[in-house]
C-alpha positions in Angstrom: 55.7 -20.1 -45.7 52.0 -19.8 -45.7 49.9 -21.5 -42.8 46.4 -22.6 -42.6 43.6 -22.8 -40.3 41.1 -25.2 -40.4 38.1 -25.6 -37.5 36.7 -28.9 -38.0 34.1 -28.4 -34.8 30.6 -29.4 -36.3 31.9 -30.5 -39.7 32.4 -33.9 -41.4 35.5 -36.2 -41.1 35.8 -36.2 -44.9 35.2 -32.7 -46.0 37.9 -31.5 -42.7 40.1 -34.0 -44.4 40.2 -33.0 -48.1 40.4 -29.5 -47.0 43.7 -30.2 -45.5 44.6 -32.7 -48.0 44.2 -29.9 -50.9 46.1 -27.3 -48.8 49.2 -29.7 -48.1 49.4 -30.6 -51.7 49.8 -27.0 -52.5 47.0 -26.9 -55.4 45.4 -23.5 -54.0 48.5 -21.5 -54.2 49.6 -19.9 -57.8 53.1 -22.0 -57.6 51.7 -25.5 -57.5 54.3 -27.9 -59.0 53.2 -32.0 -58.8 57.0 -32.7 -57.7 57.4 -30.4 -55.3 56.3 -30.7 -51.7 55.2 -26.6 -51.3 56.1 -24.7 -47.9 52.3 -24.6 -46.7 51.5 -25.7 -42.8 48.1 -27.0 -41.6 46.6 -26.9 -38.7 43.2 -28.3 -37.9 41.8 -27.3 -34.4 38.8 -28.7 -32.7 39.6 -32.1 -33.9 37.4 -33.7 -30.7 34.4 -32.0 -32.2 33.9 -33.6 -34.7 30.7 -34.8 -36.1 31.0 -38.8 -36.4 28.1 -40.6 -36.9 27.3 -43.6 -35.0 26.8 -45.2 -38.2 30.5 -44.3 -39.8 32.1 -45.0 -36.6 31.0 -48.6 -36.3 30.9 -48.9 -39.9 34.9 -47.4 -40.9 37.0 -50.0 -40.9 40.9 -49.9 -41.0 42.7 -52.9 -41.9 46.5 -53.4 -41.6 48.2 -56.4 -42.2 51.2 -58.1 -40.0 53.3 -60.1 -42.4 52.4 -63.7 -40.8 49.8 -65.6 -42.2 46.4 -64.8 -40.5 47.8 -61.7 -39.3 45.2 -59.4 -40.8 44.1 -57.1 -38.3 41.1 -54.9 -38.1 40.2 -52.2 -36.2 36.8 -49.7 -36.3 37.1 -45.9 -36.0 35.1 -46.1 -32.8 38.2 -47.9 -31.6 41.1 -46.3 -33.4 39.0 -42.9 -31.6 39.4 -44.7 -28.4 42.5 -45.7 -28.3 44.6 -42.7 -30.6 42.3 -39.6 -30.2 40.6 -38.0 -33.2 43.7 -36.3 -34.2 44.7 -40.1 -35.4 41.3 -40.5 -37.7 41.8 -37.2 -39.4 45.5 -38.2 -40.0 44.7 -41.2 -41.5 42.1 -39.6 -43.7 44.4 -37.0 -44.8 47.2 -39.5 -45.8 44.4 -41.4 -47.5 44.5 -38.4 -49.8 47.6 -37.4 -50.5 49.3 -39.2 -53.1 51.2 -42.4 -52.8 54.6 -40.9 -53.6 58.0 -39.8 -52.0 56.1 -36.4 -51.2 53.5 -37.7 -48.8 55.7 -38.2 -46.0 57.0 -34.4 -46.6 53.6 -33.3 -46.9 52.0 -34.9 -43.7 55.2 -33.4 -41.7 53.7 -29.9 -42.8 50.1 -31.0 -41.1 49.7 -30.2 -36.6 45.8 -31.3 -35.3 44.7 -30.4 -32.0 42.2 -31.7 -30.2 
């Protein structure tokens, strides 16, 4: 099983993100097979150093939606930071993309962040 490193301190949401994303997937390794979740771990460390701009974190918005009627809810990454930790905005950017198949889940199990 191979296992990855990745510092995100001083680097960008997105590029930590599709870093991982591309290591979980399994595309860097000479094996890669698209239905076949690959034996590759992640880890990203420094996750709380970041660099967020002011701009993206007021900006970013996630939007989820309840089931009732008018039960879209909304939520910044200024408050999912808040509330979740960073770890939870580089999750969410990772599973952003990964693809929407049975793999992701398997895939995202293979990915530890520490702040």
């Amino acid at each position: 099983m191979a296992t990855f490193t990745i510092d995100a301190q001083d680097r960008q949401l997105g590029r930590v993100a599709s870093e991982a994303a591309l290591l979980l997937r399994g595309k860097t390794t000479p094996d890669f097979k698209a239905n076949v979740a690959p034996k590759v771990k992640v880890h990203v460390v420094n996750a709380s150093k970041l660099n967020i701009t002011e701009r993206k974190a007021k900006g970013k918005v996630y939007t989820r939606y309840t089931g009732y009627p008018g039960g879209l809810r909304e939520q910044t990454l200024e408050e999912l930071i808040a509330k979740k930790g960073h770890g939870e905005a580089v999750r969410k950017a990772v599973y952003g993309m990964l693809p929407g198949n049975k793999l992701r889940k398997e895939m995202l199990k293979n990915l530890t962040i520490t702040d």
